[in-house]
C-alpha positions as CSV (number, residue, x, y, z in Angstrom):
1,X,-118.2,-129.2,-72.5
2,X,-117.3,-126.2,-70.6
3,X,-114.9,-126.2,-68.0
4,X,-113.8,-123.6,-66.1
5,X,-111.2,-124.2,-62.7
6,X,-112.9,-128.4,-62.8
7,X,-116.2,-126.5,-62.7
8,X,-118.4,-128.3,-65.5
9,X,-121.7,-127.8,-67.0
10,X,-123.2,-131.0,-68.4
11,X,-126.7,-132.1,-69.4
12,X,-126.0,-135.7,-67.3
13,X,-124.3,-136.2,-64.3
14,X,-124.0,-139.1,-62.5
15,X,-123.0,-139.9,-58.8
16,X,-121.2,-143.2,-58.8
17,X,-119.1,-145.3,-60.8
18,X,-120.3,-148.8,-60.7
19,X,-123.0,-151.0,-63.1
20,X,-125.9,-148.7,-63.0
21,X,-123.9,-145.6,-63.6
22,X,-121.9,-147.2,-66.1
23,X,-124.6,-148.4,-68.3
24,X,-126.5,-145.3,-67.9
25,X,-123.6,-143.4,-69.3
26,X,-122.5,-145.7,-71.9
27,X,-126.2,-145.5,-72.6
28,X,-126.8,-141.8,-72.8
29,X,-123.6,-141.4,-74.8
30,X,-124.6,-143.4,-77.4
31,X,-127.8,-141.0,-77.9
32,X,-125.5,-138.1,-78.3
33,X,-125.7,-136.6,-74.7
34,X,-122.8,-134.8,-72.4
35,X,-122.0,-137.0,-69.4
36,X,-120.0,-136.4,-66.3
37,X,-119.3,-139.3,-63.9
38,X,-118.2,-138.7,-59.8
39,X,-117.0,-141.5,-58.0
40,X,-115.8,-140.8,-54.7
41,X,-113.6,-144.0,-54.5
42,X,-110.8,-144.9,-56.5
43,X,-111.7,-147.9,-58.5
44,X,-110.7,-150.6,-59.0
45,X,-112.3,-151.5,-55.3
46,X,-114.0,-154.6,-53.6
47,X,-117.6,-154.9,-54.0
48,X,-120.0,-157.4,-53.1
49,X,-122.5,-158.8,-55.1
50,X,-120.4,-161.0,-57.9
51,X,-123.3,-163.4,-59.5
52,X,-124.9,-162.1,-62.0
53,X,-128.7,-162.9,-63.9
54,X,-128.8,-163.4,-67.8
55,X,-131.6,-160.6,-67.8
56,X,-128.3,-158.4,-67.0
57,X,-126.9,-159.9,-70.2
58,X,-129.1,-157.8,-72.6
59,X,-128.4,-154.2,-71.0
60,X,-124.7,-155.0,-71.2
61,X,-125.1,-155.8,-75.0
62,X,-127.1,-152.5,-75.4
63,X,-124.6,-150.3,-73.5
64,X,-121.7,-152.2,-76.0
65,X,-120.0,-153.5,-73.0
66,X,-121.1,-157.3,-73.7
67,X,-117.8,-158.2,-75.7
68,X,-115.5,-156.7,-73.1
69,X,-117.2,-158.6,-70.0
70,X,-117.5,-162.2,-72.7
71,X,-113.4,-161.8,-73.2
72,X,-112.4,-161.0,-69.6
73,X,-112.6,-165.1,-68.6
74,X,-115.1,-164.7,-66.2
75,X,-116.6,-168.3,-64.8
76,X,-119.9,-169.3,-66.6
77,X,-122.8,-168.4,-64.6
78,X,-125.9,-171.4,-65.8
79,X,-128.0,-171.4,-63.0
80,X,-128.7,-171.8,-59.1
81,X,-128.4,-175.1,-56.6
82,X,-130.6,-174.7,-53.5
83,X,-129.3,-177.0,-50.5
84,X,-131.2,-177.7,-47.6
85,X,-130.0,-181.3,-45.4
86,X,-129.8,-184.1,-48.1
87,X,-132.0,-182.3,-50.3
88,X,-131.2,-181.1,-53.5
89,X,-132.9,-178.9,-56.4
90,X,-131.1,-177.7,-59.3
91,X,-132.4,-174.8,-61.9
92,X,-131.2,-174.6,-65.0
93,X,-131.7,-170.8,-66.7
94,X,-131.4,-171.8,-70.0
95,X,-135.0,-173.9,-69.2
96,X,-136.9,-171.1,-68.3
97,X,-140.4,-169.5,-69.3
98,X,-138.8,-166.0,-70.5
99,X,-136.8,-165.8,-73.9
100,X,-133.6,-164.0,-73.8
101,X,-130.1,-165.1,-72.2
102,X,-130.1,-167.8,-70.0
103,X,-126.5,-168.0,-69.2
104,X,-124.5,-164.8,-67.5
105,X,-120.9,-165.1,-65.4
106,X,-120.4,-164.9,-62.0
107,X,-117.5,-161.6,-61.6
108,X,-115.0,-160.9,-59.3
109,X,-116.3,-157.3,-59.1
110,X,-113.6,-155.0,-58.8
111,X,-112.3,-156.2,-62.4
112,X,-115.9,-155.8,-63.7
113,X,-116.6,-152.8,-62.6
114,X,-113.8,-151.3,-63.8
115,X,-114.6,-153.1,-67.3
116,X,-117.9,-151.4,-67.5
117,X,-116.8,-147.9,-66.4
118,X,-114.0,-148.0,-68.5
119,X,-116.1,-149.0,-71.5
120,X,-118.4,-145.7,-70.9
121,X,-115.3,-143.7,-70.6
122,X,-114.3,-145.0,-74.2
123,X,-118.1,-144.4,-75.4
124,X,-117.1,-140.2,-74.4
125,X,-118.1,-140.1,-70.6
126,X,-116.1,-137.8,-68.7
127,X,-115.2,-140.0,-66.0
128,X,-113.6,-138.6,-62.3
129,X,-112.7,-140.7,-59.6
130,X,-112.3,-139.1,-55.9
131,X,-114.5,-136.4,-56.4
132,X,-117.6,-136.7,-53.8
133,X,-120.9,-135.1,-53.9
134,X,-121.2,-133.0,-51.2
135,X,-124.7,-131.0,-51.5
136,X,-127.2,-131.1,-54.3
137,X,-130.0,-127.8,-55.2
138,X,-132.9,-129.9,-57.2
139,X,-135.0,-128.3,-60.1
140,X,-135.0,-127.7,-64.0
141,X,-131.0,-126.8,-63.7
142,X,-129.8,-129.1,-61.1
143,X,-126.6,-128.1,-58.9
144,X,-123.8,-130.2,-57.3
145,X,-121.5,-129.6,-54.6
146,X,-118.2,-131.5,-55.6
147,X,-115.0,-132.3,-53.9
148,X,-111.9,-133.6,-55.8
149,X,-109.3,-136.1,-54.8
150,X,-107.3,-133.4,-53.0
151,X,-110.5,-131.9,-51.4
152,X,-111.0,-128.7,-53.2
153,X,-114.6,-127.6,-53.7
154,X,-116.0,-127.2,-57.3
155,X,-119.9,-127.1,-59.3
156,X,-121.6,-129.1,-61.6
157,X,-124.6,-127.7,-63.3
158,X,-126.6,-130.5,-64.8
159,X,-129.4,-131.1,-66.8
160,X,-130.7,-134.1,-64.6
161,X,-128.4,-136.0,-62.1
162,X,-128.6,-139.8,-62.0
163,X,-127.9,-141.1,-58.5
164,X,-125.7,-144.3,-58.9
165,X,-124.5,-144.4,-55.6
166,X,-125.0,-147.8,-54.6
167,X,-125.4,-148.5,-50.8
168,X,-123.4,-145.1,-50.6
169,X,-127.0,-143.9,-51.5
170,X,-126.0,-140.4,-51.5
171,X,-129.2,-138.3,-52.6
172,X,-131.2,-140.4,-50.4
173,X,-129.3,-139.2,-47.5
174,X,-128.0,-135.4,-48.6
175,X,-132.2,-134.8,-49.8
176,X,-133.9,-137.0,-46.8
177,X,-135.3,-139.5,-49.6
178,X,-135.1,-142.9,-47.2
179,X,-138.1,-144.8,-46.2
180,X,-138.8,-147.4,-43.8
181,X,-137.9,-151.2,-45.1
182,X,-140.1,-153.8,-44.5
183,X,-137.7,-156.5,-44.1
184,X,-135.9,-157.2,-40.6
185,X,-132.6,-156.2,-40.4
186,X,-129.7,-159.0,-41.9
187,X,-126.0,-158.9,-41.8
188,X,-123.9,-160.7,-44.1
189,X,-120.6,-162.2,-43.1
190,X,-118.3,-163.5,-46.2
191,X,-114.9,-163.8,-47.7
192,X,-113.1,-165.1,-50.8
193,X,-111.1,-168.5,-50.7
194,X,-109.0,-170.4,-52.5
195,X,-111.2,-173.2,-53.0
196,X,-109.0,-176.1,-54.1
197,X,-112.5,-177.4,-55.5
198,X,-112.2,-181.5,-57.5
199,X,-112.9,-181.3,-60.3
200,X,-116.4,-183.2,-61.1
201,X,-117.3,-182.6,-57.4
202,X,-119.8,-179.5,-57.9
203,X,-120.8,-177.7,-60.7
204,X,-119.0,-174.7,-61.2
205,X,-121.5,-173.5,-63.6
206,X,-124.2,-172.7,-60.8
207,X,-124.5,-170.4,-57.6
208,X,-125.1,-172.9,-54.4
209,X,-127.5,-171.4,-52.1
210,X,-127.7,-173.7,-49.0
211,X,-129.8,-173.4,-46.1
212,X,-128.6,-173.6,-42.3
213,X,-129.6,-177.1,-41.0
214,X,-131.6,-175.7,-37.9
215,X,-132.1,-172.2,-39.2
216,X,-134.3,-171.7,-42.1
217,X,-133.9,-167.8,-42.4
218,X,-130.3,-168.2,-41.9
219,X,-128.5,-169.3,-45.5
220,X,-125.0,-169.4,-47.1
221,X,-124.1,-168.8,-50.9
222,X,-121.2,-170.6,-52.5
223,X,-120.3,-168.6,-55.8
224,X,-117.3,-170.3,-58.0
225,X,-115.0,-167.6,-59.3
226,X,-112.4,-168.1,-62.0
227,X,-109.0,-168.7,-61.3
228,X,-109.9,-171.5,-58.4
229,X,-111.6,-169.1,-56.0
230,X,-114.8,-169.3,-54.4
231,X,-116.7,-166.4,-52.9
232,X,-118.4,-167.9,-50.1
233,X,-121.2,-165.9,-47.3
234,X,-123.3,-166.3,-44.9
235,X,-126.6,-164.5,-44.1
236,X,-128.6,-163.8,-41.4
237,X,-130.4,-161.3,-38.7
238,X,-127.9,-159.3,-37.2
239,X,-127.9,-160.1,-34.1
240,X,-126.7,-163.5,-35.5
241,X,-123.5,-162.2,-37.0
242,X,-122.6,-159.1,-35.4
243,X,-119.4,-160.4,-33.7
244,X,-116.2,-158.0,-33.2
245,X,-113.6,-157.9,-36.1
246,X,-111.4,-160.5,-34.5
247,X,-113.9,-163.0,-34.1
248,X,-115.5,-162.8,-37.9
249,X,-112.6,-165.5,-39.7
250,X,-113.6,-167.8,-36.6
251,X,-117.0,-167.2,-36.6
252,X,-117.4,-167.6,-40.5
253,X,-115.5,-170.7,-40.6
254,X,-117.5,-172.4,-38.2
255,X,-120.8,-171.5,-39.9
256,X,-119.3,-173.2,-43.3
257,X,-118.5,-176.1,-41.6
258,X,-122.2,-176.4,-40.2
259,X,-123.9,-176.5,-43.3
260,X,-122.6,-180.5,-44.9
261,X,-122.6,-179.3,-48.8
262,X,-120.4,-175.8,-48.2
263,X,-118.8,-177.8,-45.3
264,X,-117.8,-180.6,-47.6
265,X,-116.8,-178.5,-50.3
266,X,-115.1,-175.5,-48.9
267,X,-115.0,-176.0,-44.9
268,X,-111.2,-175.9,-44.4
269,X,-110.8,-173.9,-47.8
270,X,-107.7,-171.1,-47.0
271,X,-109.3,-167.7,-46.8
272,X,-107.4,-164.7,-49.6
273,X,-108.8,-162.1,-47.3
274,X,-109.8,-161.8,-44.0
275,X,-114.1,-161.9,-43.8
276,X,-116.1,-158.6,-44.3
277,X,-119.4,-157.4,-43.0
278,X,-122.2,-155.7,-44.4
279,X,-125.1,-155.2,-42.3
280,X,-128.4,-153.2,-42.4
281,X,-128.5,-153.5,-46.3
282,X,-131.9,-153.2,-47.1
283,X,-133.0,-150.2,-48.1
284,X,-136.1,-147.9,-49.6
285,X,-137.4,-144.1,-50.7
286,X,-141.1,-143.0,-51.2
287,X,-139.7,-142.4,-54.6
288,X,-137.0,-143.3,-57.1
289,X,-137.5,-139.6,-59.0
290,X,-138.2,-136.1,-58.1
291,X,-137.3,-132.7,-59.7
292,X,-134.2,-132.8,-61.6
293,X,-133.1,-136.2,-60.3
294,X,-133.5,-139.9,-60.3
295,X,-131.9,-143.0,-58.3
296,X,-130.8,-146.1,-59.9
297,X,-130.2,-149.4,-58.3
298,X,-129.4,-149.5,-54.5
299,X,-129.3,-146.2,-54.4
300,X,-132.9,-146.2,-54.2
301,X,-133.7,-149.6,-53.2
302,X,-131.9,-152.6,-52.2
303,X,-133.9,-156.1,-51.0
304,X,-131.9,-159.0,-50.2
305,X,-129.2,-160.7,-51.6
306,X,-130.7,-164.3,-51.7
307,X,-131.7,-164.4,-55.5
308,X,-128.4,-162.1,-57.0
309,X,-130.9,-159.3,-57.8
310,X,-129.4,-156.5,-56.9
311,X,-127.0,-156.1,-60.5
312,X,-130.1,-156.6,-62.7
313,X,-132.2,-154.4,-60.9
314,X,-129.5,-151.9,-60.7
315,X,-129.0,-152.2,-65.1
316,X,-132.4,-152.0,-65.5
317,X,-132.8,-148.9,-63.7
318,X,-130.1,-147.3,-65.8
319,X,-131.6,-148.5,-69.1
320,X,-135.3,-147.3,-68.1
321,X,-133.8,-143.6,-66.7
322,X,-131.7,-143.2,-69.9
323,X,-134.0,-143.8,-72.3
324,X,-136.9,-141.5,-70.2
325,X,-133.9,-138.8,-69.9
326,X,-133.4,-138.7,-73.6
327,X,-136.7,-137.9,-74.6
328,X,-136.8,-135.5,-71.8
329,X,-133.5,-133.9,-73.0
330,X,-135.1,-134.0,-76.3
331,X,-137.8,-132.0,-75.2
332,X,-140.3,-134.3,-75.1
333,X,-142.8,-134.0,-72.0
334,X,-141.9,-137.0,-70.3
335,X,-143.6,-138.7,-66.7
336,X,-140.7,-140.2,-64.5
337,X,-144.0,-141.7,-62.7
338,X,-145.4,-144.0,-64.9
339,X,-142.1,-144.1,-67.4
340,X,-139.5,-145.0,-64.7
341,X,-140.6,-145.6,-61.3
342,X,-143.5,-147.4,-61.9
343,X,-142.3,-150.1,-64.5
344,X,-138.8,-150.7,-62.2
345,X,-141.3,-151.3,-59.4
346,X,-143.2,-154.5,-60.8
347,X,-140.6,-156.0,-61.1
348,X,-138.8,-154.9,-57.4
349,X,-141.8,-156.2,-56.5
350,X,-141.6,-159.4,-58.0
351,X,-138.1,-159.9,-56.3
352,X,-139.7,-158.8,-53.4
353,X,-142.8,-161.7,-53.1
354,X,-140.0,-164.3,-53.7
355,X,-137.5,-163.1,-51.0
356,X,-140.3,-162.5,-48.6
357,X,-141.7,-166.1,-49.1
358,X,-138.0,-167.4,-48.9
359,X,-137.8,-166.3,-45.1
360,X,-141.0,-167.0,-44.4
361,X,-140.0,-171.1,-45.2
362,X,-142.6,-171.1,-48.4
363,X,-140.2,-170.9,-51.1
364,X,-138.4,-173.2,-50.2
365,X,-141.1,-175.8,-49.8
366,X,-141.9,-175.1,-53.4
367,X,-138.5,-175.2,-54.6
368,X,-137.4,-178.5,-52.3
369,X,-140.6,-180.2,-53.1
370,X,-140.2,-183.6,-54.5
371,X,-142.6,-183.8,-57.2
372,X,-142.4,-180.5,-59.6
373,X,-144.0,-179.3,-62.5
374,X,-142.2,-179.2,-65.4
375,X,-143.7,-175.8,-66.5
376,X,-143.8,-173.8,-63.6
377,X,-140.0,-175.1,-62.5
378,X,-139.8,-173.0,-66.0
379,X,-141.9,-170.2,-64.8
380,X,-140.2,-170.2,-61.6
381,X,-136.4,-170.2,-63.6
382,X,-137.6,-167.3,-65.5
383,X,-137.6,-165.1,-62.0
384,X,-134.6,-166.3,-60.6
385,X,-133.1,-165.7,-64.4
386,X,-133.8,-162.0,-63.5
387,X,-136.7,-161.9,-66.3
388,X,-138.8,-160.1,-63.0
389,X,-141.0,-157.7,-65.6
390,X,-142.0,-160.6,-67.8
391,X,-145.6,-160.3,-67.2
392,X,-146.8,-162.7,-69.8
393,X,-144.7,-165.5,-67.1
394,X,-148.1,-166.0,-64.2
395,X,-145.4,-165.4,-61.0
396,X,-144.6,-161.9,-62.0
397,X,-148.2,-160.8,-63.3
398,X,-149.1,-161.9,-59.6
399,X,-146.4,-163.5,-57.8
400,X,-147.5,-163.2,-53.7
401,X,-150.9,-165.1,-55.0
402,X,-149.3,-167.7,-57.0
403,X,-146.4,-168.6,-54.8
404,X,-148.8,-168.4,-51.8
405,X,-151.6,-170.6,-53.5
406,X,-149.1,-173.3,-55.4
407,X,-147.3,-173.3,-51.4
408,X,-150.5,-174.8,-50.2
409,X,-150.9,-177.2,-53.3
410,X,-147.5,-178.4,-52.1
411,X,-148.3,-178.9,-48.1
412,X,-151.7,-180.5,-49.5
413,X,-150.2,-182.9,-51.9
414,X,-147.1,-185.1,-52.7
415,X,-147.2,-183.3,-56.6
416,X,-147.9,-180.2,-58.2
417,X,-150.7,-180.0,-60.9
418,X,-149.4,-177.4,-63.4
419,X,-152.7,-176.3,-64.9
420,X,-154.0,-173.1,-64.6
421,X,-157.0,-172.1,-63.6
422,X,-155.6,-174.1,-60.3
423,X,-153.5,-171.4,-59.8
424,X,-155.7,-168.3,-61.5
């Protein structure tokens, strides 16, 4: 690599630190390729966003980071328990339609971060912390406007620049790449606590999503950590949970105690950090590529955090734009259109039909319904497992139509009929 006063000319570079940018460097390392990694904070750092999917499982093996993240004693991640009232339903990922993992861990994410950046550092990526990407000039020999810790300009002349930026989403916002959302705008409101959980009383092995007793767009997640803590949240429109700093601990203790299972379970639980916000997370571009660049994860799209997406989507991106960027850098003659964006977009989609129809009250008809099918609780598993581009499954060749027509099989009758063509 030449180097020259921190200047650098590389054939990747990537803007952020975190899973995407991680994997895609680990990735692109392996295939023999010159990586340079700028994170502008100083890691490790608090993130959100701490259960994962076993899809993730599969890109972490590929990048070689699977027996780091296995030996780091993270708490086993099975599954998901949706709450709503008195009423209970329970999926198990290892039952699902898809083949692959069906097990994963839910992360405290400073420590895992720092695992999977420090694993790509090992695999030869060149990896800077406090340097921020100030401007970018696009095209065949890409240019980046850097800042170190101490502030002092440099350049990096790339081959391609991966955006990994997260909800910094920094090309999105130094190119003018953001596109309207169609989702309202939600805040979140959560902490971490010492849980003090009995043993026996809840199954540590699955993510608790419970809904608000009155309000059915409004929903909390309960997500056992190791080490007895419990990250715990609450979600709704802004206007909801945009209270001043001082209110927030009040405020979020309150809204445990509403809902009877979190109540129960964690309602007087001692908070190890006073509650954060994050608010007007949903994001989108026109595109997730253009010349001489491409955005991974949130940086180019971000939904909701209802169904823990938002890691898988983020590795999947990095393992489509790595293996697209080294045929590219091979010199093959390669289309970012319908090799990258499109294929990451089924399966945004998919998220997308699921999260839309959980708001809207019809998702979680299906999922509380009484009587369920057997096989499409497995179908259904195989989404919420991450496995979101698994077109062979019938809800992610066409998910808004099948959730929408098995909905009204559920408000027209007290069981679900899993034959197809019902639902063709």
């Amino acid at each position: 690599m030449n180097k020259v006063l921190n200047e650098a000319t590389v054939d990747v570079a990537i803007i952020g630190a975190g899973p995407s940018g991680a994997v895609a460097a680990a990735l692109l390392r392996q295939q023999g390729h010159t990586v340079l990694v700028l994170e502008r904070q100083t890691f490790p750092r608090f993130s959100i966003g701490e259960s994962l999917l076993p899809q993730s499982m599969a890109y972490l093996e590929e990048a070689g980071m699977l027996q780091a993240v296995v030996e780091a004693g993270f708490q086993h991640k099975n599954g998901a328990r949706f709450v709503h009232g008195d009423r209970s339903s329970e999926y198990d990922f290892r039952d699902k339609f898809s083949s692959g993992w069906g097990t994963t861990y839910q992360v405290e994410r400073a420590a895992f971060d720092q695992i999977l950046i420090d694993c790509a550092a090992r695999a030869g990526a060149d990896v800077r912390f406090g340097h921020e990407v100030r401007a970018m000039t696009t095209g065949d020999a890409p240019m980046l406007d850097v800042a170190d810790a101490e502030g002092r300009p440099y350049r990096v002349e790339a081959r391609f620049v991966l955006d990994a930026s997260g909800f910094g989403r920094v090309l999105p916002r130094l190119l003018g790449l953001e596109a309207p959302t169609r989702f309202p705008v939600r805040s979140a409101l959560f902490t971490h606590v010492f849980d003090c959980i009995p043993a026996g009383s809840t199954d540590r092995d699955k993510i608790v999503v419970a809904v608000h007793p009155e309000h059915r767009d409004v929903w909390f997640w309960m997500i056992p950590l190791a080490k007895g803590r419990t990250s715990v949240g609450c979600v709704a429109e802004s206007a909801f949970l945009d209270v001043p700093e001082a209110r927030r601990a009040d405020v979020l203790r309150k809204m445990m105690k509403s809902e009877p299972t979190i109540g129960a379970l964690i309602g007087d639980a001692q908070f190890c950090m006073p509650p954060r916000h994050i608010g007007g997370y949903s994001a989108n571009v026109e595109r997730l590529h253009g010349s001489g660049y491409a955005l991974l994860g949130n940086a180019g799209e971000f939904l909701d955090p209802v169904f823990s997406s938002g890691v898988t989507i983020a590795l999947r991106s990095a393992h489509l734009a790595a293996h697209t960027l080294h045929r590219q850098l091979g010199g093959a003659s390669v289309d970012w259109a319908s090799e990258f964006d499109e294929p990451l977009r089924r399966g945004i989609d998919t998220f997308r039909a699921f999260v839309e129809r959980w708001y809207s009250g019809r998702l979680q008809d299906i999922i509380f319904h009484p009587h369920q099918s057997d096989s499409i609780r497995r179908m259904i598993a195989a989404v919420l497992a991450g496995y979101a581009w698994d077109e062979t499954n019938p809800f992610v060749a066409n998910p808004a139509r099948r959730l929408d027509t098995l909905w009204e099989l559920c408000a027209g009758a007290s069981s679900v009929d899993a034959s197809y063509p019902s639902l063709s």
